[in-house]
C-alpha positions as CSV (number, residue, x, y, z in Angstrom):
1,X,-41.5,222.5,-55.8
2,X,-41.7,226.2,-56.2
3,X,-43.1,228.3,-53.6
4,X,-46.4,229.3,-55.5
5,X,-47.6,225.8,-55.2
6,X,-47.5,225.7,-51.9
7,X,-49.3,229.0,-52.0
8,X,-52.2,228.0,-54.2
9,X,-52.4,224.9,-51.5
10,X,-52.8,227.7,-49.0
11,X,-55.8,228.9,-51.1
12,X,-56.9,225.7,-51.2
13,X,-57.1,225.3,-48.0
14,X,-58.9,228.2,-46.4
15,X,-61.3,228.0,-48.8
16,X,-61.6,224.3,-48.2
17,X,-62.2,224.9,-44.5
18,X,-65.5,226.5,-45.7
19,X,-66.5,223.5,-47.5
20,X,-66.2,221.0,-44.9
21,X,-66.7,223.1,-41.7
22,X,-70.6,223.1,-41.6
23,X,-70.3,219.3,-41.1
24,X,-69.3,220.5,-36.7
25,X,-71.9,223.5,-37.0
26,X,-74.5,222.3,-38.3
27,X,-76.5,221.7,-34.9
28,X,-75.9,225.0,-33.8
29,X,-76.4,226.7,-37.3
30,X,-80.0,225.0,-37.5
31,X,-80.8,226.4,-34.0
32,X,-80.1,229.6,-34.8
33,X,-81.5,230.0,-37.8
34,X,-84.6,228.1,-37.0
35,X,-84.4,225.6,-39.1
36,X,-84.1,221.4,-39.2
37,X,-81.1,219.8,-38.9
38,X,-81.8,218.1,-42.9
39,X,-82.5,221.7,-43.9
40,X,-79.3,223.2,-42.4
41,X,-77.4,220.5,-44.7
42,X,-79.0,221.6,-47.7
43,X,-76.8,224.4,-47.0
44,X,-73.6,221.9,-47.8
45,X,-75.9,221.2,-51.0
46,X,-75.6,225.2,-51.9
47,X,-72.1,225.4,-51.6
48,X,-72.1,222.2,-53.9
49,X,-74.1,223.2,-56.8
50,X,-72.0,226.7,-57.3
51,X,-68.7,224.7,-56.9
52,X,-70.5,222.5,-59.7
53,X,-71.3,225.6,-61.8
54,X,-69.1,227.7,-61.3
55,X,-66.3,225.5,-61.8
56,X,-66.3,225.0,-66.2
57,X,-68.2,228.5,-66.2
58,X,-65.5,230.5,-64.8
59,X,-62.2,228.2,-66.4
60,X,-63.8,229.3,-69.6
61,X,-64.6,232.7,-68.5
62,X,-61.3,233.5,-67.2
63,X,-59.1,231.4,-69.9
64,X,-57.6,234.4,-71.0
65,X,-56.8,236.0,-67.9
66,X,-53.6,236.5,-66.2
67,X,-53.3,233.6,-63.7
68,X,-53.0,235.7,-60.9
69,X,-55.4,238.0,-61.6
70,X,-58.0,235.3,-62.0
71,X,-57.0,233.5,-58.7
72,X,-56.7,237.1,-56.8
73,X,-60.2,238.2,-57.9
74,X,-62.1,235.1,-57.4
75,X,-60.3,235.2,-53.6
76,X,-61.8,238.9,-53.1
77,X,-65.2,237.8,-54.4
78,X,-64.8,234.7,-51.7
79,X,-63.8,236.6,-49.1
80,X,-66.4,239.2,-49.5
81,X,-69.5,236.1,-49.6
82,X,-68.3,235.5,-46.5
83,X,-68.4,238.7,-44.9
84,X,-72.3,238.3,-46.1
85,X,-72.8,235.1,-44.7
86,X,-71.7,235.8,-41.2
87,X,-73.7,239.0,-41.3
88,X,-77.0,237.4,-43.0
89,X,-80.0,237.8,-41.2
90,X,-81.6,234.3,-42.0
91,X,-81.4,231.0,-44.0
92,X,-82.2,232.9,-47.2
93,X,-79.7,235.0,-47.4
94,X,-77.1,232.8,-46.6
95,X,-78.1,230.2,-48.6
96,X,-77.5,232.7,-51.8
97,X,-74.0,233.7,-50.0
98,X,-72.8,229.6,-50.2
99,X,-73.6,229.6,-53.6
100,X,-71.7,232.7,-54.2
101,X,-69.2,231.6,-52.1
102,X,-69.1,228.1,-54.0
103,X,-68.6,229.8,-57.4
104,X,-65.5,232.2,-56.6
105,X,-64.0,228.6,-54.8
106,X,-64.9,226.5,-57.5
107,X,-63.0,229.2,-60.2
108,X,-59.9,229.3,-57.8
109,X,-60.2,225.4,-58.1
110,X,-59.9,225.3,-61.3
111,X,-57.2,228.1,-62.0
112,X,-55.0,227.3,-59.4
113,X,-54.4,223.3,-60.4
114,X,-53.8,224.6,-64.3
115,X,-51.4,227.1,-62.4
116,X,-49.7,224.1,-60.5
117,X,-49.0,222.1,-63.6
118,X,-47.9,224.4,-65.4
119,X,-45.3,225.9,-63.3
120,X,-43.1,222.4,-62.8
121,X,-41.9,220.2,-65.1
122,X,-43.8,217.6,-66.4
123,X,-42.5,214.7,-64.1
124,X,-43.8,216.8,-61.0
125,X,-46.9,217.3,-62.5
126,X,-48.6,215.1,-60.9
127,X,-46.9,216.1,-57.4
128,X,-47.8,219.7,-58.1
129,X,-51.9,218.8,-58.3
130,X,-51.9,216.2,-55.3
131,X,-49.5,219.1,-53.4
132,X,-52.9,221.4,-54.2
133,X,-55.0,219.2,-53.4
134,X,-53.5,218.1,-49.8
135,X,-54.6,221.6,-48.8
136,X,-58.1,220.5,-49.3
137,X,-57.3,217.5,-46.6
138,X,-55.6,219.8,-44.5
139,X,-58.9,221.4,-44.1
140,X,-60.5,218.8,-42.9
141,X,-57.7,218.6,-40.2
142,X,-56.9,221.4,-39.2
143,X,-59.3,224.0,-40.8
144,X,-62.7,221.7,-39.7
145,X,-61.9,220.9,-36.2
146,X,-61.1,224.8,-35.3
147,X,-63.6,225.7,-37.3
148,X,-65.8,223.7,-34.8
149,X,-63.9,224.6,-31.7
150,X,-64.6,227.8,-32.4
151,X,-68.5,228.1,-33.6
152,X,-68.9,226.1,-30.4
153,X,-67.4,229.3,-28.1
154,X,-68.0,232.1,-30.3
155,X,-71.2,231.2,-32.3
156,X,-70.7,230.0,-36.1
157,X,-70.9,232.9,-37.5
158,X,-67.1,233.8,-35.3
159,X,-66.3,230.4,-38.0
160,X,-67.5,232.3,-41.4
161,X,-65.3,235.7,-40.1
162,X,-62.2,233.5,-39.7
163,X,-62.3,231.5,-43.4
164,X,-62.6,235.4,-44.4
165,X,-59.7,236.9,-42.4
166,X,-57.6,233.5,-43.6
167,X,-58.3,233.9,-47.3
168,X,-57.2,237.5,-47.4
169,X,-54.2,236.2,-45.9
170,X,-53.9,233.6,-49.0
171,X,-54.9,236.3,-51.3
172,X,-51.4,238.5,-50.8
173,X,-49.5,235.8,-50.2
174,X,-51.0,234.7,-54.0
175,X,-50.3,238.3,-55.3
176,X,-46.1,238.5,-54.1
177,X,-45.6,234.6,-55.2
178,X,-47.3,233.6,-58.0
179,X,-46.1,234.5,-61.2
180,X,-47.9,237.4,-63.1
181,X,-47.2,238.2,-67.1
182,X,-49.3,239.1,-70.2
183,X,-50.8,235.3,-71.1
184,X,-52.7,232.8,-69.0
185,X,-49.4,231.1,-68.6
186,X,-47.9,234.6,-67.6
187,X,-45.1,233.7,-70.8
188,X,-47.9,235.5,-73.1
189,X,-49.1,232.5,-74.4
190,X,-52.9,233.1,-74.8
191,X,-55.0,229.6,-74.6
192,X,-58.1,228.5,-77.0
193,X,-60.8,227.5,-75.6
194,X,-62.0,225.2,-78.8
195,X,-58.3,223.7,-78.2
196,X,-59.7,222.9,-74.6
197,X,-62.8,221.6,-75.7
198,X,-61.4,219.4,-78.3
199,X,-59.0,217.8,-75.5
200,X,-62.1,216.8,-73.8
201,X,-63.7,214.6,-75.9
202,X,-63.0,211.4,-75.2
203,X,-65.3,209.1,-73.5
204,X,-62.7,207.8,-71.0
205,X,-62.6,210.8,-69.0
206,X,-66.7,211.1,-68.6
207,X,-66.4,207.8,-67.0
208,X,-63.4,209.3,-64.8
209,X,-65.6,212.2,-64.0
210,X,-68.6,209.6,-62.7
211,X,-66.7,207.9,-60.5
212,X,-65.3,211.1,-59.4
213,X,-68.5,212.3,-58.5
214,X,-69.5,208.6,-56.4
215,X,-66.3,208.6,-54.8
216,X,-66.6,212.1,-53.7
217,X,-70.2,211.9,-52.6
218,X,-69.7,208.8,-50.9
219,X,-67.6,210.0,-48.2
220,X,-69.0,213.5,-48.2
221,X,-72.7,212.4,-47.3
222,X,-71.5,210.2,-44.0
223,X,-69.2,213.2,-43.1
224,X,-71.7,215.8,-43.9
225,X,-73.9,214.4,-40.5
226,X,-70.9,213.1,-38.9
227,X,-71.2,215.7,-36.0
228,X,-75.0,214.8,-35.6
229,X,-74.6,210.9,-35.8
230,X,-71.9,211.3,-33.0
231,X,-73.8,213.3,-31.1
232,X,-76.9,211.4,-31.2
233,X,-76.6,208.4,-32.1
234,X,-72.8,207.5,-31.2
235,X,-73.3,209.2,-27.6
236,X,-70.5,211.5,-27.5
237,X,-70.5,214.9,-26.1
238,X,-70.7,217.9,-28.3
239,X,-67.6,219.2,-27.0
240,X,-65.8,216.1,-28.2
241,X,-66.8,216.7,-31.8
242,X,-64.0,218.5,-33.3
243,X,-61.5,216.0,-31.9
244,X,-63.1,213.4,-34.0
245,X,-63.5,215.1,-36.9
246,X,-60.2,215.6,-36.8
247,X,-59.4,212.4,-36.7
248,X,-61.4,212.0,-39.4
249,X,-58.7,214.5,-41.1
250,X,-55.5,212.3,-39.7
251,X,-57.5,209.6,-41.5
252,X,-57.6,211.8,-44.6
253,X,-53.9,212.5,-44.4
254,X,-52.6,208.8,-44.4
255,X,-55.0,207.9,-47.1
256,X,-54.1,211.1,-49.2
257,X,-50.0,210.1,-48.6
258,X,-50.6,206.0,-49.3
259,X,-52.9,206.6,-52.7
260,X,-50.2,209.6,-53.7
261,X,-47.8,206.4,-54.2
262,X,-50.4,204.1,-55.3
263,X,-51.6,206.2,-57.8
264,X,-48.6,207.2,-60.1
265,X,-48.2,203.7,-61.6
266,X,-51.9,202.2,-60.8
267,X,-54.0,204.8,-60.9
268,X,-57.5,202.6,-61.8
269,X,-56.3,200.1,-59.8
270,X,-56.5,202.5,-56.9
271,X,-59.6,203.6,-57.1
272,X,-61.5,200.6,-57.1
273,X,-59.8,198.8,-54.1
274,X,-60.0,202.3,-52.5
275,X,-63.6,202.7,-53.3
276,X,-64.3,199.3,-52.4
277,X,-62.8,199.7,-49.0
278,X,-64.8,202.5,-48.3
279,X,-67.9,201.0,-48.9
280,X,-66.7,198.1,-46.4
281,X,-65.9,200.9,-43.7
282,X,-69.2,203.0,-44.6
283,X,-71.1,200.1,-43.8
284,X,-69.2,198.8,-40.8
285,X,-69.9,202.8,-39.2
286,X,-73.6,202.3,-39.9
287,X,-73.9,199.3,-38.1
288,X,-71.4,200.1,-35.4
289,X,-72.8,204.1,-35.0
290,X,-73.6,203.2,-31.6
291,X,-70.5,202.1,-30.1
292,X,-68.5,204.8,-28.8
293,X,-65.7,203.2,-28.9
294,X,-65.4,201.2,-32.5
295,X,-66.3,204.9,-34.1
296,X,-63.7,207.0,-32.4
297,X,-61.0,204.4,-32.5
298,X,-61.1,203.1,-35.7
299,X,-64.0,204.2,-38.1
300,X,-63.7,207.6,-37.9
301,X,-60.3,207.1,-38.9
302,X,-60.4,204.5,-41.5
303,X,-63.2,206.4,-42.9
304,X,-61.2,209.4,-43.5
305,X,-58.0,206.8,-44.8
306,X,-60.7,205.2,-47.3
307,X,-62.4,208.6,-48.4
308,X,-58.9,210.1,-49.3
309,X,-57.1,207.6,-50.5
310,X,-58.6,207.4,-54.2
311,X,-58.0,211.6,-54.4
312,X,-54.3,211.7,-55.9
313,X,-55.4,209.2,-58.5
314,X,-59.3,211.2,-59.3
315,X,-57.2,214.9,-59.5
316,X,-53.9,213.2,-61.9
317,X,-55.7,210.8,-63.8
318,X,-57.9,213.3,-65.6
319,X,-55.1,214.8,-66.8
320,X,-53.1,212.2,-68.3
321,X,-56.4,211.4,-70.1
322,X,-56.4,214.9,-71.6
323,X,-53.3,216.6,-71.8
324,X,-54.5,219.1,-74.1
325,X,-56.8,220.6,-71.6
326,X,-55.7,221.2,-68.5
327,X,-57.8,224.2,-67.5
328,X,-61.0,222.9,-68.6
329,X,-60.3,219.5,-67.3
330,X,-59.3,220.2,-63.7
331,X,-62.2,222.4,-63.3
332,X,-64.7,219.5,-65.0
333,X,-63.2,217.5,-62.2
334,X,-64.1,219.9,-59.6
335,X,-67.5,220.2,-61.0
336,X,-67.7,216.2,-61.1
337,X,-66.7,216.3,-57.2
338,X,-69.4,218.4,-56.3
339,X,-72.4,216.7,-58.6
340,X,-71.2,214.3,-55.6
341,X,-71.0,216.8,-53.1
342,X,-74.6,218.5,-54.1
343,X,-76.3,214.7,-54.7
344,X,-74.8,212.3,-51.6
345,X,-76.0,215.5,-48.7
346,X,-79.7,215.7,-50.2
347,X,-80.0,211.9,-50.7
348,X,-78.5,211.9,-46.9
349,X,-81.6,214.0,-45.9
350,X,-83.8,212.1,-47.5
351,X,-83.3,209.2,-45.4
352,X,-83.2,211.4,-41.8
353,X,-86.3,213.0,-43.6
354,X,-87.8,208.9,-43.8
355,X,-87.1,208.5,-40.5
356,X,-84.1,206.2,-40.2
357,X,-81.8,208.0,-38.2
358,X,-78.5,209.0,-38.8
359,X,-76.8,205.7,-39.2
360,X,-78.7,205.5,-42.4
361,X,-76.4,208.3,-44.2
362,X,-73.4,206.1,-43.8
363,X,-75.4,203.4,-45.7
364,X,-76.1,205.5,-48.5
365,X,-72.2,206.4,-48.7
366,X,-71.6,202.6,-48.7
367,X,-74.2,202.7,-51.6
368,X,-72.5,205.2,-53.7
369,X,-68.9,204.0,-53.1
370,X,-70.3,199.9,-54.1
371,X,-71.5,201.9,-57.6
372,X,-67.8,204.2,-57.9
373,X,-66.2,200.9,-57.7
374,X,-68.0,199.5,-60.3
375,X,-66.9,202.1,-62.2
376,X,-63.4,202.2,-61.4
377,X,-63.4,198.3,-62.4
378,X,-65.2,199.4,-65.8
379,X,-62.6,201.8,-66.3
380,X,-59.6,200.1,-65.5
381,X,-61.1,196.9,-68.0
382,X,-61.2,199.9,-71.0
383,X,-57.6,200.7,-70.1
384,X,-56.3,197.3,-70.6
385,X,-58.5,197.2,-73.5
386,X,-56.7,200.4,-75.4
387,X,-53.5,199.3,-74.2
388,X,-54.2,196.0,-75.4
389,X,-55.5,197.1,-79.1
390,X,-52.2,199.6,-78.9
391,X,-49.4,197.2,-79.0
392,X,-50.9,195.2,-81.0
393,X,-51.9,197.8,-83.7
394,X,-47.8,198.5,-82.9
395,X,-46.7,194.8,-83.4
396,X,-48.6,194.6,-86.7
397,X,-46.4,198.3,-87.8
398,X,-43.5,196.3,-87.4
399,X,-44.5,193.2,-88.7
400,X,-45.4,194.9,-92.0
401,X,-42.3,197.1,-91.9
């Protein structure tokens, strides 16, 4: 695997860290800036919504860029929203620094997995995007957990000057090893973006993108008040918090590394026994939230294992279903994630807003994952279906010849 992959993981994963880090600061965060805990995780909701606009805006935007260039300037444009954020003076102003944040991230997404295919030969394809994508999971254990460590001695705003300081670090490591040139590919070949758009219409990958977007949202509205529900509902002690959420990440990792194997030959398969086990352990955590010891030993993990698991197959799938595109579809897939990620956090408030306590976020992921497996199971029925018509449609060719 060449070493820019590994790189653009990199990338992904201090920008990642900012994603998923507010989910261990938000306590302290809403003190600070005087707000409620619900509010505070509207803030998760900002990021969201520019990850899901920014993320087809800026692949069509920067389609004829360099590679590099793109993924160097949206880096510097990252970095400097959170030089903002830790100095913003209230909830306003760092709400509008998420969203800035979210758009520069959600750009990178999308360049950087184009990048990854494009550099390795097309049976590593699919290793090259869940390779990317691991830095994501990465995040959430290594990135999360210090992330909280550290707002928790120095103040959260210490957390915001960190994901800056570690994404200039990304950003020259991205300028000495990936590949520069005159095209998009750096070989001078210049993309179209009617090509693109052509590749993506076909109805199959819509319904990939909506299950993207319940699977994603599903795990990220139980983990977005995982630090609260620990804390208040579970019993632990706030200085216990980032070793759960990284076990939350361990979780991830295993899931990420078991549905990386499951996913190159049974992709839709995947995703509906993965979504349907999260739904199962999304359930189990809201009626278990009080037991100290059922969260922390097993749900926290098998949460993480569930959440993850289905991400190898959501990233590659959406590109064997449109080859032709693999800009615009990657970064319609990070767009899908976070129609998830803005949705599953608001709907989450809504029920702390109601009054049902914390638990009740982890029934509203169980929720969402029951409908993405639904989907997965419509999706997988179509599949058979056109592979079913195809050999048929062959037999009758040979038949007649």
């Amino acid at each position: 695997m060449p070493l820019a992959v590994y790189v653009l993981a990199l990338g992904i994963f201090t920008q990642g860290t900012s994603e998923f880090m507010l989910s261990g600061l938000l306590p302290g965060m809403a003190a600070d800036l005087g707000v409620s805990v619900p509010d505070a995780g509207l803030l998760v909701s900002a990021f969201a919504i520019g990850m899901v606009v920014g993320a087809p805006l800026l692949a069509v935007a920067t389609l004829r860029w360099p590679r590099r260039t793109a993924l160097v300037i949206l880096q510097a444009v990252f970095v400097l929203g959170h030089v903002a954020g830790a100095l913003a003076p209230g909830y306003a102003v760092l709400f509008a620094t998420r969203v800035v944040s979210a758009l520069a991230y959600a750009g990178f997404w999308g360049v950087a997995v184009a990048t990854a295919v494009a550099l390795v030969p097309a049976g590593a394809k699919s290793r090259a995007v869940a390779l990317v994508a691991g830095g994501l999971t990465l995040a959430t254990i290594v990135g999360v957990p210090a992330g909280t460590v550290l707002s928790q001695s120095a103040g959260w705003r210490a957390a915001f000057w960190a994901v800056a300081a570690a994404t200039v670090v990304s950003l020259v490591c991205t300028v000495v090893a990936v590949p520069g040139g005159g095209g998009r590919d750096g070989q001078g070949e210049v993309p179209s973006v009617r090509a693109e758009l052509r590749g993506m219409a076909r109805p199959q990958l819509w319904l990939s993108y909506a299950v993207t977007a319940f699977a994603f949202g599903a795990v990220i509205v139980t983990f977005s008040y995982l630090a609260p529900l620990l804390t208040d509902e579970t019993g632990i002690g706030e200085g216990w918090v980032a070793a759960v959420l990284a076990l939350f990440g361990a979780g991830g990792m295993l899931g990420l590394v078991l549905g990386g194997r499951t996913a190159r030959g049974h992709a839709a398969a995947t995703l509906a026994w993965g979504l349907g086990a999260l739904a199962v352990v999304s359930g189990a955590l809201a009626l278990a939230a009080d037991s100290a010891a059922a969260v922390v030993v097993a749900l926290v993990v098998l949460l993480g294992a569930a959440g993850y698991v289905t991400n190898p197959a959501l990233q590659s799938r959406v590109f064997t279903l449109a080859p032709h595109a693999p800009t615009l579809v990657g970064a319609t897939n990070t767009a899908a994630f976070n129609v998830g990620n803005t949705l599953a956090p608001m709907l989450g408030g809504a029920a702390l807003d109601a009054g049902y306590g914390y638990a009740s976020v982890a029934w509203v992921g169980a929720g969402l994952a029951a409908l993405g497996c639904g989907a997965a199971l419509w999706a997988g029925l179509l599949e058979r279906r056109t592979a079913t018509a195809s050999r048929t449609g062959l037999e009758r060719v040979v038949q007649n010849a």
